[in-house]
C-alpha positions as CSV (number, residue, x, y, z in Angstrom):
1,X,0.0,0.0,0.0
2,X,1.5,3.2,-1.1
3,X,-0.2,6.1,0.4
4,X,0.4,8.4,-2.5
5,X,-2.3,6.3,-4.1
6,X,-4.9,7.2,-1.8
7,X,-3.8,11.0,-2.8
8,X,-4.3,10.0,-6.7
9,X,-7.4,7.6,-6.3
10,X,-8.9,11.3,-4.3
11,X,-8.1,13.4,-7.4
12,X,-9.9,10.8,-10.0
13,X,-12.9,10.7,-7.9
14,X,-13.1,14.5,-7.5
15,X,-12.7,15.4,-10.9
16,X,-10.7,18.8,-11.7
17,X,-11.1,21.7,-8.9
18,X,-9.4,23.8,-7.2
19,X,-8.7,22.5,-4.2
20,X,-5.3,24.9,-2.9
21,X,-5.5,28.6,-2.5
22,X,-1.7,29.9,-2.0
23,X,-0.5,33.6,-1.8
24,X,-3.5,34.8,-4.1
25,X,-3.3,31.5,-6.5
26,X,-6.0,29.2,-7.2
27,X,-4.4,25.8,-8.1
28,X,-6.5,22.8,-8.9
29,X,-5.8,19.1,-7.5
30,X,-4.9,17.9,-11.4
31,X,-2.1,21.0,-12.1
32,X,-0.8,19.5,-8.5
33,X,-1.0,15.7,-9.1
34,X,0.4,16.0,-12.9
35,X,3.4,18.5,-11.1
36,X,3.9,15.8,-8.5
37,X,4.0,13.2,-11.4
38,X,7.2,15.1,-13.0
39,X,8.8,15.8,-10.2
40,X,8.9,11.8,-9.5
41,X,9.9,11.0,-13.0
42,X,13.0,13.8,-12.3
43,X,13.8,12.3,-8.8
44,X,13.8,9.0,-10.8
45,X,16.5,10.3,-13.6
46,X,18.8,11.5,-10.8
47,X,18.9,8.2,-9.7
48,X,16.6,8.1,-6.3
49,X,15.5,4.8,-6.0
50,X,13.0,2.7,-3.4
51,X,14.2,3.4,0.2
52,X,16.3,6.4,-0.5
53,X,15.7,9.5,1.6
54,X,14.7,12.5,0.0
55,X,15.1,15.8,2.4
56,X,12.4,18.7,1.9
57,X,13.9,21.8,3.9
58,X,11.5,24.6,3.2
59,X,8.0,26.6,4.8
60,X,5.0,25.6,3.6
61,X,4.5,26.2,-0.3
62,X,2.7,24.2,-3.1
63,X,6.4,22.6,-3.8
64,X,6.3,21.1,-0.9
65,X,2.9,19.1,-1.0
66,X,4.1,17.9,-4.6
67,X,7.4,16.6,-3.4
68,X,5.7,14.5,-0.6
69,X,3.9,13.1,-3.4
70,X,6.7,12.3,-5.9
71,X,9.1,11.0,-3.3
72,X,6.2,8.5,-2.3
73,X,5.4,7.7,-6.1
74,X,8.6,6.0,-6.6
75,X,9.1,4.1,-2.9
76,X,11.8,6.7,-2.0
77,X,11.6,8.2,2.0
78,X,10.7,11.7,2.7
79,X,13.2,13.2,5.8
80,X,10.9,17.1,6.1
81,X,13.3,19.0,8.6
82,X,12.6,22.5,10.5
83,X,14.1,25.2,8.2
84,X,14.7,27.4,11.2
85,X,16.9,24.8,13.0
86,X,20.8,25.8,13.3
87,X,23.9,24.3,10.8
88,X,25.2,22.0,13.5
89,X,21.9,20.0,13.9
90,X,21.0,20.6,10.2
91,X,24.5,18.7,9.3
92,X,23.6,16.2,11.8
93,X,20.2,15.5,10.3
94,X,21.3,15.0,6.5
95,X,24.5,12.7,8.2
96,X,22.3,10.8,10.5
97,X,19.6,10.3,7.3
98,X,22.0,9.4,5.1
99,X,20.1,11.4,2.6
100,X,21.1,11.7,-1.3
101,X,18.7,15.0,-2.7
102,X,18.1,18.0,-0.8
103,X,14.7,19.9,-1.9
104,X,15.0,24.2,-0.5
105,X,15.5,27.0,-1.6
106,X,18.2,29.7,-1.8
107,X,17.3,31.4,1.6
108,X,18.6,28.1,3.2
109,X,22.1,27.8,1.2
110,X,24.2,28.6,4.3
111,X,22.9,25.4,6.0
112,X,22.9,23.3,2.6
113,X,26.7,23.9,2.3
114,X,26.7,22.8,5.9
115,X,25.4,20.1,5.7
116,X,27.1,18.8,3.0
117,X,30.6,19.3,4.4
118,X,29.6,16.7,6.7
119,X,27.3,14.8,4.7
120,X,29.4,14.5,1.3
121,X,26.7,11.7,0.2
122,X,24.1,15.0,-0.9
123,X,25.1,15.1,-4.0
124,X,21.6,16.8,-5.7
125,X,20.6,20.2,-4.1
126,X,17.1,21.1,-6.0
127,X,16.0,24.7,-5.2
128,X,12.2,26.1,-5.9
129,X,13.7,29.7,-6.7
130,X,13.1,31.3,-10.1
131,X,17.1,31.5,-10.7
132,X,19.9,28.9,-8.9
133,X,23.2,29.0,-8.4
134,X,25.8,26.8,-10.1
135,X,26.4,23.1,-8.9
136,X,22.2,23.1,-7.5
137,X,19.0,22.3,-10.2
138,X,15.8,24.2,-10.9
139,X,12.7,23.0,-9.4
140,X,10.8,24.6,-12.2
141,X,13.0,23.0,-15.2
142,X,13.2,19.8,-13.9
143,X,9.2,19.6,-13.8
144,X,8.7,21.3,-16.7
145,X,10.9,19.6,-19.1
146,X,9.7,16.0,-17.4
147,X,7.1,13.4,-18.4
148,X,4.4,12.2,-15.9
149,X,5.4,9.3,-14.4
150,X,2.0,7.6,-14.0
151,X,3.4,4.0,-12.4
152,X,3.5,4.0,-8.6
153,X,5.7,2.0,-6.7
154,X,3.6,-1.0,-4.9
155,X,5.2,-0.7,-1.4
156,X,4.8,-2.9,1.3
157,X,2.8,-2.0,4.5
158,X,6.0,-1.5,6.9
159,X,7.9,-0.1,4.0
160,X,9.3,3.6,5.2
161,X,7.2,7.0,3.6
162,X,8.9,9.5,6.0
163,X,12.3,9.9,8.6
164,X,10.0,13.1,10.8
165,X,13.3,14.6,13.1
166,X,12.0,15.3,16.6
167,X,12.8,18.3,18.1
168,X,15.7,16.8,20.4
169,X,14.3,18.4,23.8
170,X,16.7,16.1,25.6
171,X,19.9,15.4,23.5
172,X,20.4,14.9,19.5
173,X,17.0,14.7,17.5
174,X,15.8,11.0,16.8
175,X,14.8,10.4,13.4
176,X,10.9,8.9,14.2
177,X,10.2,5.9,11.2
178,X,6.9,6.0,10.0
179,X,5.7,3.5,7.4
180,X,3.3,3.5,4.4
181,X,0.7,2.0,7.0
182,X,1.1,4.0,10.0
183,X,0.7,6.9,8.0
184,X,-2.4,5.8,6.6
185,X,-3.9,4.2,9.9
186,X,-3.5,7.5,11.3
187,X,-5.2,9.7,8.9
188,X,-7.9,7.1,8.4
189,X,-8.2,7.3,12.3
190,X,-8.5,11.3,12.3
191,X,-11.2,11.2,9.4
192,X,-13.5,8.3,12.0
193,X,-13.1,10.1,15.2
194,X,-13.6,13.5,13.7
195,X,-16.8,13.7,11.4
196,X,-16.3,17.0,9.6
197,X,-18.3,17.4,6.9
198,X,-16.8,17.5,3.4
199,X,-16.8,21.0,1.4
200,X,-14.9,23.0,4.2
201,X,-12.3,25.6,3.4
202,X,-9.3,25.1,6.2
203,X,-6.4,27.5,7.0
204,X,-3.1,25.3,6.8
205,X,-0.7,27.3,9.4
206,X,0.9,23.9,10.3
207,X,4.4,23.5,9.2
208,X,4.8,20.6,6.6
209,X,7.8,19.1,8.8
210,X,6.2,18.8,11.3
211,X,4.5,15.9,12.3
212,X,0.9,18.2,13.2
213,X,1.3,19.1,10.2
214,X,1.9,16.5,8.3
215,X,-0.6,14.4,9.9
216,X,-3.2,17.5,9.0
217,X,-2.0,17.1,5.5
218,X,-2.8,13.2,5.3
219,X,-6.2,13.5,6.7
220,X,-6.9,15.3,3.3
221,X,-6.5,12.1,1.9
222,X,-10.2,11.3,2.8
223,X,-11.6,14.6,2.9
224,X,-13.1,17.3,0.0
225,X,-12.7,20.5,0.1
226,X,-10.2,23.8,-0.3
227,X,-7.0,24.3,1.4
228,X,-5.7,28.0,2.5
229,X,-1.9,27.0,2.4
230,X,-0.2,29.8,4.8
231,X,3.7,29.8,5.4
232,X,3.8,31.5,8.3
233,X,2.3,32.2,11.7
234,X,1.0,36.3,11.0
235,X,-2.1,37.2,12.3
236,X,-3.2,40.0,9.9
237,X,-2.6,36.8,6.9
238,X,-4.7,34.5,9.1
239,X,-7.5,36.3,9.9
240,X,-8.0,38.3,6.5
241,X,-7.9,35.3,4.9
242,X,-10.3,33.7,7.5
243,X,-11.9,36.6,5.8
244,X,-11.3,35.9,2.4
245,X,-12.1,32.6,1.9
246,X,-15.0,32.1,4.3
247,X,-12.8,29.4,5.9
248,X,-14.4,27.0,8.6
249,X,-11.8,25.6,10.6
250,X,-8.1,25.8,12.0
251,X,-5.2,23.2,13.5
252,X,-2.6,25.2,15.9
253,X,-1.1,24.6,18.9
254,X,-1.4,26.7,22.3
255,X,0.6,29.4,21.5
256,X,-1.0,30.6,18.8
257,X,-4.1,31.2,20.5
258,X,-2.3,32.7,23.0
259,X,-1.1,35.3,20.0
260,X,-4.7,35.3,18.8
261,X,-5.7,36.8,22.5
262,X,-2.5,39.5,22.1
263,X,-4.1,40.6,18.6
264,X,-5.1,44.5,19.3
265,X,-8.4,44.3,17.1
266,X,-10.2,40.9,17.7
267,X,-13.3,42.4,15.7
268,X,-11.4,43.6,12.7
269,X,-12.1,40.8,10.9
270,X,-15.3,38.9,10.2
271,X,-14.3,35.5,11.5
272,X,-18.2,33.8,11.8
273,X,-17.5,31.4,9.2
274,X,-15.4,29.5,11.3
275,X,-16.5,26.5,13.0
276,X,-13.7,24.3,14.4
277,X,-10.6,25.6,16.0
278,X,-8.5,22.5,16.7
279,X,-5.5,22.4,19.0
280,X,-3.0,20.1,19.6
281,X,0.8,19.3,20.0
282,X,0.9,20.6,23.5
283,X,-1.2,21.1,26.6
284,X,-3.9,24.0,26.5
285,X,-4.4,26.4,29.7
286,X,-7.5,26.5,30.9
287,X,-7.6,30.3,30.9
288,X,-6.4,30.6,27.3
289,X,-9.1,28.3,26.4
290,X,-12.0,30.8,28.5
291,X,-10.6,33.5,27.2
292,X,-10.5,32.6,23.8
293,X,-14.5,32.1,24.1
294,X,-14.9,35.6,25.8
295,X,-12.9,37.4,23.3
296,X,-13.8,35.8,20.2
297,X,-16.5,33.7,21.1
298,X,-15.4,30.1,19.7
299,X,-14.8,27.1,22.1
300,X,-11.4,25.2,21.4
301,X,-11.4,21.5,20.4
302,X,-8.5,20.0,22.6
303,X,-6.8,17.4,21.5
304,X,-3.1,15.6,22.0
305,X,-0.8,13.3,20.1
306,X,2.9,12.4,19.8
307,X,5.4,12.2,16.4
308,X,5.9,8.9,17.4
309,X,2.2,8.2,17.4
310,X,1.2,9.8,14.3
311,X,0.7,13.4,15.9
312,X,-3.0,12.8,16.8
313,X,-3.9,10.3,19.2
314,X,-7.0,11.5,21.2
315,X,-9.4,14.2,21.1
316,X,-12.5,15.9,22.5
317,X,-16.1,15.2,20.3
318,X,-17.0,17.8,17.7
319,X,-20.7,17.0,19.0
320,X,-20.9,15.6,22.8
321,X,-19.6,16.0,25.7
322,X,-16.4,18.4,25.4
323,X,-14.2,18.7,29.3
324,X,-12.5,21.5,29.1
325,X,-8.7,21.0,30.3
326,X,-8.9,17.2,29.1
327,X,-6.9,15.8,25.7
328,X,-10.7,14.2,25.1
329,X,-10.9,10.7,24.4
330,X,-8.9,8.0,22.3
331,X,-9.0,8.0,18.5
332,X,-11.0,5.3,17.4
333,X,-8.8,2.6,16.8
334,X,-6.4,3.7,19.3
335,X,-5.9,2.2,22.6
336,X,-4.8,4.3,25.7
337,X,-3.8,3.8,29.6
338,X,-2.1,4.7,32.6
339,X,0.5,2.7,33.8
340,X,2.7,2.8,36.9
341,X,6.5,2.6,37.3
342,X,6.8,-1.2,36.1
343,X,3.5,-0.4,33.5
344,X,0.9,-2.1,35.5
345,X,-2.8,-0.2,34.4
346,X,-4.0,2.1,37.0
347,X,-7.2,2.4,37.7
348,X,-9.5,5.8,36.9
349,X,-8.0,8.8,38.9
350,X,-4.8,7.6,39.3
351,X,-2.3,9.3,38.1
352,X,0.4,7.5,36.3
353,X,2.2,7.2,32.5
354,X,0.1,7.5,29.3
355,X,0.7,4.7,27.0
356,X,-0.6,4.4,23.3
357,X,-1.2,1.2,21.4
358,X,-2.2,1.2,17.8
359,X,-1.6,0.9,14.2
360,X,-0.5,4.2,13.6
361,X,2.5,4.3,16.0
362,X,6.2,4.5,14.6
363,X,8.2,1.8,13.5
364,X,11.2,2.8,16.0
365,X,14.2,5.6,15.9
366,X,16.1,5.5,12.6
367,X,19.5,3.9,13.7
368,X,18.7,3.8,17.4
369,X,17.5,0.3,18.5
370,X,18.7,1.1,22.5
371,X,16.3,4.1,22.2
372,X,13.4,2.5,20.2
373,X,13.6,-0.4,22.9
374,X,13.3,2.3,26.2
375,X,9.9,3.3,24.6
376,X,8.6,0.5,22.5
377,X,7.8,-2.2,25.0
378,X,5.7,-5.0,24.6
379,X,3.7,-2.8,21.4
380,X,3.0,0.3,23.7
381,X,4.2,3.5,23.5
382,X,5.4,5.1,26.6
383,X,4.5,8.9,26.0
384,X,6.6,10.5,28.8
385,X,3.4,12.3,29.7
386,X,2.0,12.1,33.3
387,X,-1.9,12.3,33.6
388,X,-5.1,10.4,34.1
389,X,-8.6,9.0,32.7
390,X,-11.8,10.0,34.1
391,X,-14.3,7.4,35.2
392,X,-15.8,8.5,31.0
393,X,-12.9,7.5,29.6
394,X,-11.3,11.0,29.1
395,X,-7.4,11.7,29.6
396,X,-6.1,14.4,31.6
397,X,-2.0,15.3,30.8
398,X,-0.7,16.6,34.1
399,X,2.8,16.7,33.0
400,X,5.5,15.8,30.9
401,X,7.9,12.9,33.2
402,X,11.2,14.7,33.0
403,X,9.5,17.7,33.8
404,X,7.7,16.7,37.3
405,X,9.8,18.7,40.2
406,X,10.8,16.7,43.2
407,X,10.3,18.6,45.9
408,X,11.4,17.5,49.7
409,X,10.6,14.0,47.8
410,X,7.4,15.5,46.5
411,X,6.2,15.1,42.9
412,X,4.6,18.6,42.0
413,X,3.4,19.1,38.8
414,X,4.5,22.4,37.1
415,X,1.3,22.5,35.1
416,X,-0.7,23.1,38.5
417,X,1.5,26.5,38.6
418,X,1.4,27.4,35.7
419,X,-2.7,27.5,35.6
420,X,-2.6,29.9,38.4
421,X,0.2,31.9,36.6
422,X,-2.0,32.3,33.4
423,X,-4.9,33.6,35.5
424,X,-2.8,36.3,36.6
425,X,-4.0,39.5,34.6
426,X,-0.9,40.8,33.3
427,X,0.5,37.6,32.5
428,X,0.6,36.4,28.7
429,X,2.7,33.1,28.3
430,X,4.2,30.8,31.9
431,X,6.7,27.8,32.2
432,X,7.6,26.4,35.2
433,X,10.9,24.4,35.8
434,X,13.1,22.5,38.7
435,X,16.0,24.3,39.9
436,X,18.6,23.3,42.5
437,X,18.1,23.8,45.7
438,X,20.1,22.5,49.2
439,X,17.3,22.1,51.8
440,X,14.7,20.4,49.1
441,X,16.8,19.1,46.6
442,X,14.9,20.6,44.0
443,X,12.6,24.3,44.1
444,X,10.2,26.2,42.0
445,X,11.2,28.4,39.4
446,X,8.7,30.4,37.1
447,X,9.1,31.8,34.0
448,X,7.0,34.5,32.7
449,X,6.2,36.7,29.3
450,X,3.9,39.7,30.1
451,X,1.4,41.2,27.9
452,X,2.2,44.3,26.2
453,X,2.6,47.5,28.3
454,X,2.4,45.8,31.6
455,X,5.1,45.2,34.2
456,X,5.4,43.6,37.4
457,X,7.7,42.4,40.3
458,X,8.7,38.6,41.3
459,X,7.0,39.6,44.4
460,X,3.9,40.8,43.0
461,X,3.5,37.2,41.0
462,X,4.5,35.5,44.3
463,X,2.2,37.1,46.0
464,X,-1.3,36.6,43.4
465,X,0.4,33.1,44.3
466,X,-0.3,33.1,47.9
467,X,-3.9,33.5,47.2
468,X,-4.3,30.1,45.1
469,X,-1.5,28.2,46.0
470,X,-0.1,26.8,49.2
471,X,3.3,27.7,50.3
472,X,4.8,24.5,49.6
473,X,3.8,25.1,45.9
474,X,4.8,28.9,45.7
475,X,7.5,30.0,43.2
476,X,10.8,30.6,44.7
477,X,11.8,32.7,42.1
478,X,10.2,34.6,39.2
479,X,12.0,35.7,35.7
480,X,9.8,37.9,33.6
481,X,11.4,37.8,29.6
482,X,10.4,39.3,26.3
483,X,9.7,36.2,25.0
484,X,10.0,32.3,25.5
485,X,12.5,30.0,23.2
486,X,10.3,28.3,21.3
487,X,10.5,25.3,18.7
488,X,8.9,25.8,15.6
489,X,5.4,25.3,16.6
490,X,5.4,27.2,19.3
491,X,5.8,24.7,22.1
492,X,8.2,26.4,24.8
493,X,11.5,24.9,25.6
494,X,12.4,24.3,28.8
495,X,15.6,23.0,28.0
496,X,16.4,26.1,26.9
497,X,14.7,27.6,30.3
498,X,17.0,25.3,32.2
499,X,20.1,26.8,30.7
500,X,19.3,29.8,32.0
């Protein structure tokens, strides 16, 4: 099963329309399918061949889509990688991938010629700009003066699609292996749980190398409807062309509604077409999620998921019963639990380790068996997150593992501090992290962004503390910043926090 066929097979039954809406263009599903068709018979003439690994390094353009599609077409591996990330762990990704063709653009040259000094394998650099430099090939010529390749390679089930990098929060990135199949179990997963009906015009905000993203992208595979491709996060783009378009729904993760609540004119733009807001990829405060109804008067659909899980593993109904604060219920198909420390099931309300089980999970780490086995064990996923279920079935993330502070030989949860730090009025964004301490072994440290204009002491917070919090969970010290490191999605990096 090739999942590029499901793509084609969505075309032929759709008949010409245009489906992708990008910068002002209208382009139709045929123009894209016939441009994804040359670009595989190109890739084919440069010699990529079943099981080679094909890296896309680029934001979100109509270039991209169609390279997903060619570098499936002909059994080859597509390795997306974050654009923003630095030379060093650019190098390391196109040597750890073993990669042969790089697909960018001139903006990204400096890193290319990175990672080629350490990855002399890369011998194609393919660039989408209207001009290239010597020793790289147009994107444009090659498609242009290449015949369709119609012929798709048969692959099997647990044959490799895509090598998605994770973001390396705790050492190198790991290269997550997701097949043919997982790929399509998890998009066939999102279409069952989530009923949307067909026709809808979506703003795509998601990066395509990222697994949100990417996921996002599949789940088109058994959806109609238009596509508002955006390549990057600016809130006058989004909402004019919320605008626009009429579009009715939206993936992000926290942060941008946290951005959407800093916007200075929430009623500039007629946003009532909308009707699902979707976020994911990281835990949603409870007071960006009430405010976000007060301001714009929209409820958030929560739900959670993991690269190594396909991105999007549970969720709260479209139509039911939504708990505000939970990661909703498991995707159909998908099974979930808490476990203790030796991954015994806990019962309802305990609080424990959230593991996945299902056909959309990764196949391991790319060249990391040690790694693949610590998480892998016995066909469940161990997350990392900390939570519970409800006695309805619904999960509840608590924390991530490595993140829990030990306190006097206390587990506290930072996400119980941060709640109270994001219902402090001036407060806009809150992490909360371990730091040393010689009595307790480990104290409270909070991090803080403040919305614009405002300003305020460590005291002050410590003391809007006091009123919600016992001592034993007040901060011990405060750090107000401009802004938070973030990866490129928006989720806050506490690694980064730490090193501070």
């Amino acid at each position: 099963m090739n999942i590029a066929k499901l793509g084609e097979n969505r075309v032929m039954e759709q008949g010409e329309q245009a489906t992708l809406l990008f910068e002002g263009r209208e382009i139709t599903n045929v123009e894209m399918l016939r441009a994804s068709q040359k670009l595989a018979t190109a890739l084919k003439d440069l010699g990529v061949k079943r099981g080679d690994r094909v890296i896309l390094q680029m934001p979100n353009c109509p270039e991209a889509l169609q390279s997903f599609s060619a570098v499936w077409r002909i059994g080859a591996v597509i390795v997306p990688i974050n654009y923003l990330i630095g030379e060093e762990e650019t190098a390391y990704i196109y040597q750890d991938s073993g990669a042969k063709v790089v697909i960018s653009s001139q903006a990204f040259l400096p890193k290319i010629h990175a990672g080629r000094v350490k990855a002399p394998e890369v011998k194609t650099v393919i660039l989408i700009d209207d001009d290239v430099p010597e020793r790289t090939l147009s994107y444009r010529r090659l498609v242009e003066n290449s015949q369709e390749e119609h012929n798709i390679v048969e692959t099997k089930d647990d044959e490799i699609a895509a090598l998605i990098y994770t973001a390396g929060t705790t050492g190198r990135p790991k290269g997550v292996i997701h097949t043919h199949h997982s790929m399509y179990a998890n998009a066939k997963m999102q279409y069952e749980t989530v009923p949307l009906p067909d026709g809808m015009t979506s703003i795509s905000v998601l990066p395509l190398c990222h697994s949100f993203g990417i996921a996002t992208m599949n789940n088109g595979l058994f959806r109609t409807g238009r596509t508002v491709l955006l390549n990057s996060f600016d809130m006058d783009v989004i909402f004019s062309s919320i605008e626009k378009y009429q579009a009715n729904i939206m993936a992000g993760v926290p942060t941008m509604y946290v951005y959407m609540l800093l916007y200075p004119e929430p009623k500039k733009y007629n946003l009532s077409s909308m009707k699902y807001w979707i976020s994911g990829s990281a835990p949603l405060a409870l007071e960006t999620w009430n405010k976000f109804k007060e301001v714009f008067g929209f409820e958030i659909i929560e739900g959670w998921g993991l690269t190594e899980a396909g991105a999007n593993n549970s969720v709260n109904p479209l139509d039911g019963v939504k708990k505000v604060g939970s990661i909703g219920l498991p995707m159909k198909g998908t099974e979930m639990r808490i476990v203790d420390d030796h991954g015994n099931a806990l019962a309802p309300g305990h609080q424990g380790e959230i593991v996945i089980r299902g056909p959309q999970l990764m196949k391991g780490y790319w060249n990391k068996p040690e790694e693949t086995a610590e998480i892998l064990i016995d066909g469940w996923l161990h997350t990392g997150d900390v939570g519970y279920v409800d006695d309805d079935g619904y999960f509840w993330i608590t924390d991530r593992k490595k993140d829990l502070i030990i306190k006097g030989g206390e587990n506290i949860s930072p996400r119980t501090i941060e709640e109270v730090l994001f219902m402090h009025p001036k407060v806009s964004e809150a992490a909360v992290i371990g730091m040393k301490d010689n009595v307790y072994g480990e104290n409270i440290k909070a991090f803080l962004v403040l919305n614009p204009g405002e300003t305020a002491t460590a005291e002050e917070i410590i003391e809007y503390c006091r009123t919600k919090l016992t001592n034993f969970l007040l901060p011990q010290e405060v750090v107000v910043l401009k802004s938070f490191p973030k990866s490129l999605v928006g989720k806050i990096l506490k690694r980064e926090l730490r090193k501070l």
